[in-house]
Residue frames relative to the residue before (quaternion, step in Angstrom):
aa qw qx qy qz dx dy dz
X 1.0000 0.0000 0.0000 0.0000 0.00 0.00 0.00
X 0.4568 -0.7649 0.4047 0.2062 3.60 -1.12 0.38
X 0.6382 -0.4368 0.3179 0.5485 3.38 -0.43 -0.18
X 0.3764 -0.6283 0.5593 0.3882 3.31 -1.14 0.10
X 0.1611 -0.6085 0.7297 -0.2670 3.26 -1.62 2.03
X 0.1212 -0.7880 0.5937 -0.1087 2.87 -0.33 1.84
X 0.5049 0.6735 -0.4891 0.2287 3.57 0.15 1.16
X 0.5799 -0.5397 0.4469 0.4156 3.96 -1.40 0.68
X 0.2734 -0.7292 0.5183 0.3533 3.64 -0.93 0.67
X 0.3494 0.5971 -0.6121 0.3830 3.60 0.74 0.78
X 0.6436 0.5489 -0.3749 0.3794 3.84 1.04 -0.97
X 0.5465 0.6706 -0.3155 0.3900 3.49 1.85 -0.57
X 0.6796 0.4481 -0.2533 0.5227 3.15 0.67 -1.06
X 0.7211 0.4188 -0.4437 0.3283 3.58 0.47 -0.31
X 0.6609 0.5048 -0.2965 0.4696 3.40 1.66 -0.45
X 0.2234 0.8818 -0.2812 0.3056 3.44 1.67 -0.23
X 0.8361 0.4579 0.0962 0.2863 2.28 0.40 -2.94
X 0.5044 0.6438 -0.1614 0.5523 2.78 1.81 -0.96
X 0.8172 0.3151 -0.2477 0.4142 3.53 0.07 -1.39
X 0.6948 0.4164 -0.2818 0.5142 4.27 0.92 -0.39
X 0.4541 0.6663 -0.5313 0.2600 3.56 1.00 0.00
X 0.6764 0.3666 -0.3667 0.5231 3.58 0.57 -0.49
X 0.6744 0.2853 -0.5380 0.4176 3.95 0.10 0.07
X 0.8279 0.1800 -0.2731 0.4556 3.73 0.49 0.04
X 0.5518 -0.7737 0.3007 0.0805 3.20 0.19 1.97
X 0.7772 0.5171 -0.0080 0.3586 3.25 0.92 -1.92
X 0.5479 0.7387 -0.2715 0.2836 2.93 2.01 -0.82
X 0.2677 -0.6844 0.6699 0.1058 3.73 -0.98 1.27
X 0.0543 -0.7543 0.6377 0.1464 3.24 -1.54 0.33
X 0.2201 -0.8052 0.5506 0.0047 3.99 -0.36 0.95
X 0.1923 -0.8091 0.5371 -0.1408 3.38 -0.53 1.30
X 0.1482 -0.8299 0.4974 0.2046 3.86 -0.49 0.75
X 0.7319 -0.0227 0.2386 0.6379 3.95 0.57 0.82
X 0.8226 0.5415 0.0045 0.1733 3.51 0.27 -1.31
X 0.1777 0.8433 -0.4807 0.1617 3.23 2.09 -0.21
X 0.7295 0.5591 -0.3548 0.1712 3.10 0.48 -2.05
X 0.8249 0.3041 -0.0837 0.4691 3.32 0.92 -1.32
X 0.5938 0.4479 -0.4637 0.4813 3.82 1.05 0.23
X 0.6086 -0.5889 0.4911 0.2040 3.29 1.37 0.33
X 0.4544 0.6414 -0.4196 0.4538 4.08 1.45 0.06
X 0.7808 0.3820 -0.2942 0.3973 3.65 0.87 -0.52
X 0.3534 0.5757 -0.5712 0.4662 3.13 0.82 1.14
X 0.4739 0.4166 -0.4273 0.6475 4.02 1.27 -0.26
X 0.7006 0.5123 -0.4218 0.2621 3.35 -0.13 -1.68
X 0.5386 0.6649 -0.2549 0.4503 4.23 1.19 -1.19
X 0.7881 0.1211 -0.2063 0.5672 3.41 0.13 -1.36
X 0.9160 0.1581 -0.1628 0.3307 3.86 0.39 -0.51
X 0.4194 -0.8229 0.3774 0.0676 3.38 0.59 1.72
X 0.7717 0.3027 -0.1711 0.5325 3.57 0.46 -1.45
X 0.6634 0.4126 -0.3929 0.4850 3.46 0.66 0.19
X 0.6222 0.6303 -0.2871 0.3649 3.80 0.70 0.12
X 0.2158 0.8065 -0.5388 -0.1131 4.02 0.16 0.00
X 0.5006 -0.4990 0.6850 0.1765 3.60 -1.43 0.49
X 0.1252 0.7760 -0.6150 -0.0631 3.43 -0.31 1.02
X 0.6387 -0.3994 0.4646 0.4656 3.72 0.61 0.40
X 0.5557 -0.4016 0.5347 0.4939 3.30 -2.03 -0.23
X 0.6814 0.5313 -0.4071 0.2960 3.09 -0.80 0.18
X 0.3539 -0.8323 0.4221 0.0615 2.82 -0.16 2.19
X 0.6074 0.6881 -0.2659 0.2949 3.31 0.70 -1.47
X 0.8219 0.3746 -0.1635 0.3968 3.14 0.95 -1.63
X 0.2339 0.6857 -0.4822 0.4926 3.55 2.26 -0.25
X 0.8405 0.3909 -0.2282 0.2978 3.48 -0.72 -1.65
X 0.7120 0.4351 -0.3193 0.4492 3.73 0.99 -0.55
X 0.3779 0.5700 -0.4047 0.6071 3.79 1.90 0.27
X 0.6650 0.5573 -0.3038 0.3935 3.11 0.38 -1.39
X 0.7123 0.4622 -0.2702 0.4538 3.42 0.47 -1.52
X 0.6225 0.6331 -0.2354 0.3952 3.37 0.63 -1.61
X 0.7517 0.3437 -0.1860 0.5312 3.80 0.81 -0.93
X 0.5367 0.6302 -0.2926 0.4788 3.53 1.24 -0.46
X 0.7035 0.3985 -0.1925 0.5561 3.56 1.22 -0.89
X 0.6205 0.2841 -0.4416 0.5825 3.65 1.24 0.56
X 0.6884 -0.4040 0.4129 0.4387 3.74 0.12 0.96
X 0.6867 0.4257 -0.3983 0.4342 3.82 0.18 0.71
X 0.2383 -0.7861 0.5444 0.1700 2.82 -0.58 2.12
X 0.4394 -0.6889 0.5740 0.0540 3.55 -1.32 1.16
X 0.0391 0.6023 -0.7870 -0.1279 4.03 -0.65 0.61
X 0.5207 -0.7176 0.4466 -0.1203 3.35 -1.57 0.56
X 0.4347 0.8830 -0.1630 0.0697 3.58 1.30 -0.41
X 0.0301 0.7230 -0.6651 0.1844 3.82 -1.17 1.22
X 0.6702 -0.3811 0.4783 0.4207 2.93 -1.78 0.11
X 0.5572 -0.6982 0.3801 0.2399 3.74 -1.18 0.81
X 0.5468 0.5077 -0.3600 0.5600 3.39 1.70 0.13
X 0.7804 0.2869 -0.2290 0.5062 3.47 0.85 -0.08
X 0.3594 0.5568 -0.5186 0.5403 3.78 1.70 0.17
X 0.8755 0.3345 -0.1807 0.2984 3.33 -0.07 -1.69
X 0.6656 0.5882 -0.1970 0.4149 3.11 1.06 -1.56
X 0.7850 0.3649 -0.2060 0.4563 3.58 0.13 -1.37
X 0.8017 0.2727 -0.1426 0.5125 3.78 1.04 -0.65
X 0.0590 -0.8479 0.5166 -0.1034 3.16 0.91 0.97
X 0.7638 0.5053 -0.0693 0.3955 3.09 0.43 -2.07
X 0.9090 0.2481 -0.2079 0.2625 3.06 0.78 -0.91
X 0.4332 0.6030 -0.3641 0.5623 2.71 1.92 0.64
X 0.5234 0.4801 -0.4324 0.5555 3.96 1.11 -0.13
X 0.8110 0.4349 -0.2015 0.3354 3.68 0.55 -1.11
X 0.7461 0.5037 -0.0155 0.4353 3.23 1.58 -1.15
X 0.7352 0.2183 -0.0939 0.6349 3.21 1.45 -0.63
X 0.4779 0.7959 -0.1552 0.3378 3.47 1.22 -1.04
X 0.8363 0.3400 0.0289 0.4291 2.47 -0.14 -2.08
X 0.7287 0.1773 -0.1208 0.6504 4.07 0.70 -1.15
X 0.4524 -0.6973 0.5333 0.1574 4.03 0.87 0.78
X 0.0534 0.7240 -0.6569 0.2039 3.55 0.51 1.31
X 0.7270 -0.4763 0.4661 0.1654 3.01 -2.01 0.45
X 0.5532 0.6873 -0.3311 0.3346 3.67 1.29 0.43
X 0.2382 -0.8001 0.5464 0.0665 3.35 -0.94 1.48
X 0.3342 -0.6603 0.6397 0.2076 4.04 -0.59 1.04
X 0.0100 0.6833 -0.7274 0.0626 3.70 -0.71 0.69
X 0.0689 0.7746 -0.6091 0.1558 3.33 0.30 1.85
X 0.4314 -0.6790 0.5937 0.0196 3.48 -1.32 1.26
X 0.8493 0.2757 -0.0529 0.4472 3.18 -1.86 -0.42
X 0.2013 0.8083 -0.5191 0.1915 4.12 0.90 0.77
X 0.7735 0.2915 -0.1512 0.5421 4.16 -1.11 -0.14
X 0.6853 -0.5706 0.3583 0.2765 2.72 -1.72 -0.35
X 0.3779 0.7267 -0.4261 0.3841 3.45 1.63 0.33
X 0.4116 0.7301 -0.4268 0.3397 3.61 1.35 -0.04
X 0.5130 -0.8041 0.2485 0.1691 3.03 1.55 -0.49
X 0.7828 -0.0669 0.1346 0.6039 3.80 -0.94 -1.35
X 0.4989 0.7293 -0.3533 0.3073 3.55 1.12 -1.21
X 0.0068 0.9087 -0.3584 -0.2140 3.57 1.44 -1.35
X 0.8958 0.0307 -0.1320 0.4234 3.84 -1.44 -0.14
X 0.8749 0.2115 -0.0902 0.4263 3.16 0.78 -1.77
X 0.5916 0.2220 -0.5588 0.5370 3.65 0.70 1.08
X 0.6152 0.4656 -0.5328 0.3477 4.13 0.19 0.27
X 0.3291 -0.7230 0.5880 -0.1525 3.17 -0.31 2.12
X 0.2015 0.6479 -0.7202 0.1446 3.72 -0.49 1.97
X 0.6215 0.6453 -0.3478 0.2763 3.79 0.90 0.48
X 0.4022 0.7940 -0.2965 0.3463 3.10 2.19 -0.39
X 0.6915 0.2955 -0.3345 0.5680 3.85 0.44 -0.78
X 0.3879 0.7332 -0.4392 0.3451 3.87 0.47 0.37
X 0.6921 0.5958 -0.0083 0.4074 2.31 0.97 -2.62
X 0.8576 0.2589 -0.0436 0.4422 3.03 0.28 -1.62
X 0.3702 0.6274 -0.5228 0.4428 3.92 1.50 0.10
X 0.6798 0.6093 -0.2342 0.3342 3.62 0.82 -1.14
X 0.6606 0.5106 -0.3054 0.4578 3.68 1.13 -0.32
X 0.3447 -0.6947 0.5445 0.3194 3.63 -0.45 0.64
X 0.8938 -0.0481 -0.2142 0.3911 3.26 -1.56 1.33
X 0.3122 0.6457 -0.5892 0.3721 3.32 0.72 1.59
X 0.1710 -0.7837 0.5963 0.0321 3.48 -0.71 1.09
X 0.0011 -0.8590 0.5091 -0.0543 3.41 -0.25 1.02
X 0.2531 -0.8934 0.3642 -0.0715 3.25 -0.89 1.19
X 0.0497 0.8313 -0.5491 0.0707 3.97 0.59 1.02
X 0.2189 -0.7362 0.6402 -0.0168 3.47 -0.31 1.50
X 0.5783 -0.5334 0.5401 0.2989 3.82 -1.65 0.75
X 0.8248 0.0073 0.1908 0.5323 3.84 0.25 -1.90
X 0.7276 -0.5894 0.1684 0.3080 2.44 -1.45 0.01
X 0.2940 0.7018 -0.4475 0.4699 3.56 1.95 -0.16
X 0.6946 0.3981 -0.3689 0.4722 3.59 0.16 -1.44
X 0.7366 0.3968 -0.4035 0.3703 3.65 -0.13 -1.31
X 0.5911 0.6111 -0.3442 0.3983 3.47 0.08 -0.71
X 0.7001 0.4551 -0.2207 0.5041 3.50 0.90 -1.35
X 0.5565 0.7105 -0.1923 0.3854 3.40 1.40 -1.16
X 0.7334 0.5631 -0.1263 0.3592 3.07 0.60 -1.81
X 0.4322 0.6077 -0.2431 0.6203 3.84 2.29 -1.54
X 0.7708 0.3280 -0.2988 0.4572 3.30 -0.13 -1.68
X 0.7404 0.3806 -0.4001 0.3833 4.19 -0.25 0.04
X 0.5316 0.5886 -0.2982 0.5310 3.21 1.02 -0.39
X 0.7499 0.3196 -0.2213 0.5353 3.63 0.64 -0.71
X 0.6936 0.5027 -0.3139 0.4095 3.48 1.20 -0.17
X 0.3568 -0.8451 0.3325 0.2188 3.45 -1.14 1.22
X 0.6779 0.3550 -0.3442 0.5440 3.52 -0.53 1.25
X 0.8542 -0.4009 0.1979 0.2653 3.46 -1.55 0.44
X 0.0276 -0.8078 0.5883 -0.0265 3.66 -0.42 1.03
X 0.2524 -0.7180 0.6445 0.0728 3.16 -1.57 0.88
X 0.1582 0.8279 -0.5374 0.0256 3.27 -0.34 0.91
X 0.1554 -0.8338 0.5288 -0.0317 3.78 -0.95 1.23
X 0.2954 -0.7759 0.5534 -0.0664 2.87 -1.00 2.05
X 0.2771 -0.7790 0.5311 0.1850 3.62 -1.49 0.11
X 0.3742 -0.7040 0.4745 0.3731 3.40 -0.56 0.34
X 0.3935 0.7673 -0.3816 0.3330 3.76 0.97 -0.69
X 0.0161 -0.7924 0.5702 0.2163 3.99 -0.27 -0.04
X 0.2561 -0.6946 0.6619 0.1179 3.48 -0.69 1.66
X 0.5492 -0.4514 0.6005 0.3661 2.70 -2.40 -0.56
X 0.7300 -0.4916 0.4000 0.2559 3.30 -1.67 0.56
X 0.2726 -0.8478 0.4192 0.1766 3.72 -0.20 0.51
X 0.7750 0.3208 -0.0215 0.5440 2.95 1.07 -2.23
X 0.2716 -0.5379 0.7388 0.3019 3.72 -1.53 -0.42
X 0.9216 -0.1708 0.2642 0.2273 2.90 -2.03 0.21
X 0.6471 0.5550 -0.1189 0.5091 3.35 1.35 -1.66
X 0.7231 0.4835 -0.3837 0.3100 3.61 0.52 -0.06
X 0.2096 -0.7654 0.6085 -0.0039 3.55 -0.49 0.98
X 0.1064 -0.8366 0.5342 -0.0586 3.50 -0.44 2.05
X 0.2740 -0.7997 0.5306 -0.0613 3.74 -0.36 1.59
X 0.3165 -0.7356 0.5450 0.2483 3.95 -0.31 0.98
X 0.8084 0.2232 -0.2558 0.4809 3.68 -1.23 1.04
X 0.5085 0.6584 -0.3968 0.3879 3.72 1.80 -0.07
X 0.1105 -0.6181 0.7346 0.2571 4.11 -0.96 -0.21
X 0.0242 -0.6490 0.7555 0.0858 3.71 -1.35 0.08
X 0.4939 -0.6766 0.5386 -0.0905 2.70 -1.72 1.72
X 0.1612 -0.9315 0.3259 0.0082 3.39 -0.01 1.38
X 0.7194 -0.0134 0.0144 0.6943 2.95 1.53 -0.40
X 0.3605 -0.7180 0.4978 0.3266 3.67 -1.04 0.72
X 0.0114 -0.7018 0.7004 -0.1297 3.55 -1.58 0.25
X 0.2937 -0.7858 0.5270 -0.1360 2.81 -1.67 1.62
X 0.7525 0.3403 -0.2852 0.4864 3.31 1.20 0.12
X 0.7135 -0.0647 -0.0478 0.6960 3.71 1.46 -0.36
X 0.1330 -0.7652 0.5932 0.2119 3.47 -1.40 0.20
X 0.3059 -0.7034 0.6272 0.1354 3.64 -0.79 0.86
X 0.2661 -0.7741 0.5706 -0.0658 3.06 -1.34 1.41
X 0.1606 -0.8614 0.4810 -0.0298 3.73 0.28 1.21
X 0.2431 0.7447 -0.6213 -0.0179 3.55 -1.38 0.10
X 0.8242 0.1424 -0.1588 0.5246 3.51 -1.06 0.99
X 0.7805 -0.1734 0.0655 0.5970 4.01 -0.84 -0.02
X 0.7731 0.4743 -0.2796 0.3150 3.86 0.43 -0.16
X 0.4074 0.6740 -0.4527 0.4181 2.93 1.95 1.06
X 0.5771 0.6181 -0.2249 0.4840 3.43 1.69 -1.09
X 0.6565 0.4294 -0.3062 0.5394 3.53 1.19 -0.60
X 0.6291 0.5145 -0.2819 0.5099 3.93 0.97 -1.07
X 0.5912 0.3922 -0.3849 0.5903 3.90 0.76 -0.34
X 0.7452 0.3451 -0.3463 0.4534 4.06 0.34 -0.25
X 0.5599 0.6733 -0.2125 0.4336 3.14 1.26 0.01
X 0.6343 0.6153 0.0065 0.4681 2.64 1.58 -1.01
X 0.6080 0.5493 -0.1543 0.5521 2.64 1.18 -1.23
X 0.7315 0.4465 -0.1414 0.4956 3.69 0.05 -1.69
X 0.4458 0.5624 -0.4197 0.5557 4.16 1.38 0.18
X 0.7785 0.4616 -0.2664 0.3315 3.47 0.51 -1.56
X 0.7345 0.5670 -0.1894 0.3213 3.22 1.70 -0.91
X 0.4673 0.6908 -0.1016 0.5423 2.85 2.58 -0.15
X 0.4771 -0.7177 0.3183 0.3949 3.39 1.93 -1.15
X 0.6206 0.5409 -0.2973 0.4836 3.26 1.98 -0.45
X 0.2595 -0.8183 0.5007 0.1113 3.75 -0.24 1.24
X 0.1198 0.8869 -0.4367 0.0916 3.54 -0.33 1.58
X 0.4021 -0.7256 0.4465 0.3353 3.31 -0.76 1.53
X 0.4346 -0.6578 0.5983 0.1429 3.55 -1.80 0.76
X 0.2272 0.8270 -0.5126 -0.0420 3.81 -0.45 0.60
X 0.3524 -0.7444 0.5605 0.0871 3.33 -0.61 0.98
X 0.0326 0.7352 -0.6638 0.1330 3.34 -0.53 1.44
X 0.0140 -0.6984 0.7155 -0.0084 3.60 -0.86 1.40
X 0.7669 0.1752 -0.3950 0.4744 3.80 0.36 0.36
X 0.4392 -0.6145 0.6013 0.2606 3.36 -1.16 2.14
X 0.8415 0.2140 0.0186 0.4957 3.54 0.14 -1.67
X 0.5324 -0.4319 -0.7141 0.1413 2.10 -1.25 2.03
X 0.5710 -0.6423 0.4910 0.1429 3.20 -1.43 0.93
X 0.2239 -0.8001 0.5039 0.2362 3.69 -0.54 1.38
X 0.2927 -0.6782 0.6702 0.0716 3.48 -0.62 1.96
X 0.7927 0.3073 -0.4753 0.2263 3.81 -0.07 0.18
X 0.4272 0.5427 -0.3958 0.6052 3.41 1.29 0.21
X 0.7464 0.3825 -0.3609 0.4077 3.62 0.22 -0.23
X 0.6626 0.4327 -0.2668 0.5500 3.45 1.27 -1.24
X 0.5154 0.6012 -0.4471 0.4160 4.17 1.24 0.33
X 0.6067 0.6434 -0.1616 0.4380 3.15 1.58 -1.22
X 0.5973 0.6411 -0.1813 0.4465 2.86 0.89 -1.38
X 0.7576 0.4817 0.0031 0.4404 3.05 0.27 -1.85
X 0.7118 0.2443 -0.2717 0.5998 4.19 1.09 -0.89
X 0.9210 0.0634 -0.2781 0.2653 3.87 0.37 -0.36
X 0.5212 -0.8064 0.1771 0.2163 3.30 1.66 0.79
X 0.6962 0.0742 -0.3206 0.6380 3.07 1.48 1.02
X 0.1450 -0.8006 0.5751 0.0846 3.59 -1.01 0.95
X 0.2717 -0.5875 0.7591 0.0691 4.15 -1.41 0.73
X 0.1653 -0.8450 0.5036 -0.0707 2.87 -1.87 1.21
X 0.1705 -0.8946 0.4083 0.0622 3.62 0.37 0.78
X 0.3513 0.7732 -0.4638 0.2522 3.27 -0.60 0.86
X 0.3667 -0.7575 0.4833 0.2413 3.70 -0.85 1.36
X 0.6211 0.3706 -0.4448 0.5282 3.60 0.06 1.32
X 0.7639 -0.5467 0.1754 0.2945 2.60 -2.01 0.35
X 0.6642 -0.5115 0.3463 0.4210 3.50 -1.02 0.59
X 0.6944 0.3797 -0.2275 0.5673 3.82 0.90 -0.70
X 0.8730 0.0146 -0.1167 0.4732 3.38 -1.69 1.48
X 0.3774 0.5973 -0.4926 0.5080 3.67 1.19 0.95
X 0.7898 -0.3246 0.3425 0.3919 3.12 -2.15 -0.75
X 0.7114 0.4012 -0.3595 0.4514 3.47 1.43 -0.32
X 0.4086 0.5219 -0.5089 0.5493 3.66 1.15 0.13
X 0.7337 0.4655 -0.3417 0.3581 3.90 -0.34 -1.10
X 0.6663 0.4112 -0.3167 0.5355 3.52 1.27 -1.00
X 0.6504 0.5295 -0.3727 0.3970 3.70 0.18 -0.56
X 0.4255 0.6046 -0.2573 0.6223 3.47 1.25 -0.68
X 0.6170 0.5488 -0.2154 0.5213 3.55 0.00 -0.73
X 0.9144 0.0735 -0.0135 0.3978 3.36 -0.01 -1.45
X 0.4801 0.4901 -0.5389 0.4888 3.49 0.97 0.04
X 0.6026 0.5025 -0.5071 0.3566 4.00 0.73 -1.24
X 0.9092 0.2574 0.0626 0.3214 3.73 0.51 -1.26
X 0.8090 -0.0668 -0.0583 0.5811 3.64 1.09 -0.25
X 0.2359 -0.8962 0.3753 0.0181 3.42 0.86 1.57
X 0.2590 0.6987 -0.5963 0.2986 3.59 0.29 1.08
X 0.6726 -0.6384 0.1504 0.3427 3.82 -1.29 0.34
X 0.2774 -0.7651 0.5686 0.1201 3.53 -0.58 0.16
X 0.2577 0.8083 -0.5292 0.0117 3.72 -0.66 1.26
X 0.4468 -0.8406 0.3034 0.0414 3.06 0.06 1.51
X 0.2824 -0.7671 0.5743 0.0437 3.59 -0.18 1.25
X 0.5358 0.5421 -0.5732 0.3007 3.93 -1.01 1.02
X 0.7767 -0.1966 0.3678 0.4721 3.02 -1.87 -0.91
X 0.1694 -0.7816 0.5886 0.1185 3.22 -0.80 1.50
X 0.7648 -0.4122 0.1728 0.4640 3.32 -0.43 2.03
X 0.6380 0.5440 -0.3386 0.4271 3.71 0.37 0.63
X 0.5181 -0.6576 0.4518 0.3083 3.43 -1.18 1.45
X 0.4535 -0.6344 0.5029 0.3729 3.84 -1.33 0.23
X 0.2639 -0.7370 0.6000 0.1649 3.26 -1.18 -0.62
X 0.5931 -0.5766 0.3885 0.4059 3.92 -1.01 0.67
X 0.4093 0.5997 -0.6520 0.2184 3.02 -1.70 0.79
X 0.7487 -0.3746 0.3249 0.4399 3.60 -1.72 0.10
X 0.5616 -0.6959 0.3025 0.3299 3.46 -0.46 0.95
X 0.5211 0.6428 -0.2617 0.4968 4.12 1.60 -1.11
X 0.6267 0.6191 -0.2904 0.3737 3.50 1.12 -1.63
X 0.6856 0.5407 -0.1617 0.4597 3.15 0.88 -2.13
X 0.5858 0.5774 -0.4585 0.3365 3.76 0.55 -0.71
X 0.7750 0.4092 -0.1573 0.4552 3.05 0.22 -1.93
X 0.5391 0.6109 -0.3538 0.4593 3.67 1.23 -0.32
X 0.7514 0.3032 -0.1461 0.5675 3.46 0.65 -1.01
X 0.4463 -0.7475 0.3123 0.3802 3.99 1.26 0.36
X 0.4145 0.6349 -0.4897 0.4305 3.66 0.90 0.91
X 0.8277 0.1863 -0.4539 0.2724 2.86 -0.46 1.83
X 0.8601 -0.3659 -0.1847 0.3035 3.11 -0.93 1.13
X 0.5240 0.5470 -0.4560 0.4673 3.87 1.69 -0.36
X 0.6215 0.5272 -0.4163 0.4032 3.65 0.90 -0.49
X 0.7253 0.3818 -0.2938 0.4917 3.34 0.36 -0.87
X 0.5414 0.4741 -0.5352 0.4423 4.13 0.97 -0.03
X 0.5899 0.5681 -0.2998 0.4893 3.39 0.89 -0.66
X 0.7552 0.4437 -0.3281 0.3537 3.48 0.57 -0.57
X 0.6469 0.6009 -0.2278 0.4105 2.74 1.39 -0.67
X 0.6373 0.4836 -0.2973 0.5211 3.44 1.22 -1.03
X 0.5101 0.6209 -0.3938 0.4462 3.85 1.04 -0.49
X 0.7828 0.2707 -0.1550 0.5385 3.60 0.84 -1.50
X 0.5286 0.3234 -0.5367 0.5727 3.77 0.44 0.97
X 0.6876 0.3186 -0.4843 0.4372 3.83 0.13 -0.06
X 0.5097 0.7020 -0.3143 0.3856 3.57 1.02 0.09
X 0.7529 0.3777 -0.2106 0.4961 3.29 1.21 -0.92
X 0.4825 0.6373 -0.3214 0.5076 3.47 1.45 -0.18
């Protein structure tokens, strides 16, 4: 484990951008309005001519984006995730999608941890959205080690990347030693009677969760999964297969999320239960972002519960 690093992995990506700009020359960054808070104008500071302000107006961001992508210039992209995914759907299915362009979505301000800001900017429909697009790789990192590591690894990758940030400021997970791999899950702890599958802020809760199991007697494996899409099916279908019932964690909505993509997975190939921790099909609503978790059941008593639910299941 790492020190404790109390920072938003949205602050990651803005240092990220910063720290690979000089191995990938060509790189544009594209901002809706919004630097301040996606945390893009920390590029925008040290590299000026490489930054545009596209206004609000996502739609017309993503067809720059595309447009500059198709002259050999990989492009990150960046807004709040209700208005990355949501408002530019289309032109991110048609524009980037569709001819797989070089364009990375550095969506912010994701789930419900968004907070006072409430329903319409707390974005749990985005990995849905963007699961749906052939050869979209989409990426929800834990901290800021991962994001950072993230942010390299999409850049260097060819074709369209989704990548989903929080505003929320977590604790540090990893150290130095961790070595993040697109389409990889990493196994944090072993376990023999259920394994919980985490991604993004609901790894920090799934490791306390964890914990308070052992102290209970129920030994559960821990797997960090920061890439929803493509999803590593053989680490799940191991899981599956060694402790025969698996829990999911994840700040969005239970449906066409990380617990849809896993279940998939195991119903196709080692059919044991699946009980899926998130947004239970239901819009958020303003308030202190900590409040709203445990309100909406995202964080770690929910998922101890979930877990004891999906071992009395297999019995």
């Amino acid at each position: 484990m790492a020190d404790v690093l109390k920072k938003a992995t949205r602050e990651a990506y803005g240092d990220a951008l910063v720290a690979i700009a000089e191995e990938f020359p060509q790189m544009v960054v594209l901002d809706a309005d919004l630097a301040a808070a996606t945390k893009t104008g920390t590029f925008k500071k040290k590299y000026p001519e490489r930054f545009i302000d596209c206004g609000i107006a996502e739609g017309n961001m993503i067809g720059i984006a595309a447009g500059l992508a198709a002259a050999d210039c990989p492009v990150f992209a960046s807004s709040f995730a209700m208005f990355a995914a949501g408002r530019a759907f289309e032109q991110i299915r048609n524009s980037v999608g569709y001819p797989h362009l070089n364009v990375k979505i550095g969506a912010t301000h994701a789930g419900i941890s968004v907070g006072e800001d409430g329903a319409t900017h707390q974005c749990c429909e985005d990995i849905a959205l963007m699961r749906t697009i052939p050869g979209m790789v989409i990426l929800n990192p834990a901290d800021y080690t991962e994001t950072q590591q993230a942010v390299r690894a999409a850049a260097a990758h060819n074709g369209p990347v989704y990548l989903r940030f929080g505003r929320l400021a977590v604790d540090n997970i990893f150290g130095d030693d961790y070595k993040f791999e697109i389409g990889k899950g990493v196994q944090l702890t072993d376990g023999t009677d259920v394994t919980i599958i985490a991604t993004g802020l609901m790894v920090g809760e799934a490791i306390a969760a964890q914990k308070a199991l052992a102290a209970e007697g129920i030994s559960a494996r821990l797997i960090n999964m920061a890439t929803i899409k493509p999803i590593d099916a053989d680490i799940i279908r191991k899981a599956a297969a060694e402790t025969g019932a698996i829990v999911t964690a994840e700040e969005h909505n239970i449906i066409g999320g990380l617990g849809s993509a896993v279940a998939e997975v195991v119903c196709e190939s080692v059919p044991v239960p699946v009980v899926r921790v998130g947004v239970n099909d239901t819009f958020g609503k303003s308030g202190p972002a900590k409040e709203l978790l445990k309100v909406f059941g995202l964080d770690s008593d929910h998922i101890v519960a979930a877990a004891k639910q999906a071992v009395a299941l297999k019995k």
